[in-house]
N, C-alpha and C positions, 0 to 999 in steps of 0.2 A: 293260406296257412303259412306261417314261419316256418322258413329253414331249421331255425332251432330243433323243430319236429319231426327232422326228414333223418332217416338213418342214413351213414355214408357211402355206402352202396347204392341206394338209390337214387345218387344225383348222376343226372346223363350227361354226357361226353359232350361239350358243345365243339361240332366239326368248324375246322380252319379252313375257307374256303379262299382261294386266291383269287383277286380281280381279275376282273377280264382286262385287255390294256385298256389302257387310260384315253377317253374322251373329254377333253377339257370342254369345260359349261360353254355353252354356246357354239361350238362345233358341229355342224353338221355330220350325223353317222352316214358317208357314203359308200354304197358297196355297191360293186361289180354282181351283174348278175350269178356267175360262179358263186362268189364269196356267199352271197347268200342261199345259196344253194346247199353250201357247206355248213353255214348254221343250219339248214331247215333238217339236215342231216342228222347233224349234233345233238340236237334235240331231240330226232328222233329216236336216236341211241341213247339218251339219257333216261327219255321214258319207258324205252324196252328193259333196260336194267333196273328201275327202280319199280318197274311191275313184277321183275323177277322176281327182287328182294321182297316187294312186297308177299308175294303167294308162297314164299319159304315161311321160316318163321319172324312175322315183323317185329317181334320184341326183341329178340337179337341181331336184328339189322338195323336197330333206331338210328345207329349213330348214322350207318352208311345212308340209311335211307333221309334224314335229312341232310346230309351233306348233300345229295343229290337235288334235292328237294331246294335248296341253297343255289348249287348251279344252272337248276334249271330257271330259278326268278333272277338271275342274274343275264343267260343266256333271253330270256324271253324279253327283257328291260330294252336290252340291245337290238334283239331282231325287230321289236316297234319301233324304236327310235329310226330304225334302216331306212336309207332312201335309196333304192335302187338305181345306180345310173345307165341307161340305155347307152353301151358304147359305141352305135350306132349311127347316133345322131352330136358324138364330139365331133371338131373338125381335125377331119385326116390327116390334116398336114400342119399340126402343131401338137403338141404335148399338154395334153390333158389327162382325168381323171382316168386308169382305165388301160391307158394306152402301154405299151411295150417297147420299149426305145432301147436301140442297140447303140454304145457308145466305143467311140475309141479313144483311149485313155494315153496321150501321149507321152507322158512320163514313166510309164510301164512298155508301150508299146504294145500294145496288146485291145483286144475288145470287147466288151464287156454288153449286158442288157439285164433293167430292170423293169419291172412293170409295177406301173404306181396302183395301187389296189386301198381296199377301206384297214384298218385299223386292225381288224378279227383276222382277217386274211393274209395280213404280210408276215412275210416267212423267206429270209435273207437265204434259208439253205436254195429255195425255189425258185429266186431271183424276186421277192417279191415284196416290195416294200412300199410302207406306210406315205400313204399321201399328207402327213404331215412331216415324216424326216426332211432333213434339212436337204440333202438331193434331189427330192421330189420337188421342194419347193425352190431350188434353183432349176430343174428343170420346164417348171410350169411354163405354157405360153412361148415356149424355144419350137423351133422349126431346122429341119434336115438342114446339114449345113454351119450352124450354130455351133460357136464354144459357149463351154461356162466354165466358166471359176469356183468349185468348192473348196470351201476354205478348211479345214482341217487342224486340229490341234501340232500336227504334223507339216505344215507350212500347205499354201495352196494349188488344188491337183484341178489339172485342165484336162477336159473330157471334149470331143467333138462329137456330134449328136451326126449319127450313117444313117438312120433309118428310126420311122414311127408305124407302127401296127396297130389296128384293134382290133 
């Protein structure tokens, strides 16, 4: 049927759904078994609220309930693509996927630790960041002992690597 025949009241709200961060094509999604734990979470709390809304009345939850319905094939895209990394079987004594590395930043004086995690997971408040930022990937493949040189818009900051965890 044409628009032309739709009165304006009844065109529905199309919800704005924000991406999830960003997977560049060809990137492997890897995630920490936590991390995906935390999607199977999310998930599940998506479908608890959108069954709520469902058994309320669904015609005044359209919008909400497909925005949810948005997030949820957004969220599900991501947990298939997921490859779980067993941090069990990185090697201990270098800086992999996964791992926890405590730095000490000689220019501050001071010590610091991130742990490199998937995409969905990193979260700078928790120390927890993307195995694709630029730190992760000057830390990749470093071992206890090791500087690195992050370059910075801000001139470049020397970090020495104390310690690696899984």
């Amino acid at each position: 049927m044409s628009r032309g025949f739709v009165k304006e009241g009844d065109q529905e709200e199309v919800p704005i759904v924000i991406p999830r961060a960003n997977l560049p094509d060809g990137v492997t999604n890897y995630v920490t078994p936590n991390g995906f734990e935390e999607l199977k979470q999310e998930h599940k709390s998506l479908i608890e609220e959108q069954k709520i809304l469902n058994e309320q009345a669904s015609d005044t939850n359209r919008v909400q309930i497909n925005y949810l319905t948005a997030k949820l094939h957004l969220l599900e895209d991501r947990m298939n693509s997921a490859k779980i990394v067993d941090l069990s079987k990185q090697a201990q004594n270098e800086v992999h996927f996964g791992a926890l590395i405590k730095l000490y930043k000689e220019e501050e004086n001071c010590h610091c630790q991130y742990q490199i995690v998937g995409i969905d997971e990193a979260n700078i408040s928790m120390d927890k960041i993307s195995f694709l930022s630029p730190i992760a990937k000057v830390l990749l493949n470093k071992k206890i002992g090791d500087k690195i040189i992050l370059k910075t818009p801000m001139g470049d900051r020397i970090m020495r690597i104390d310690a690696i965890e899984y």
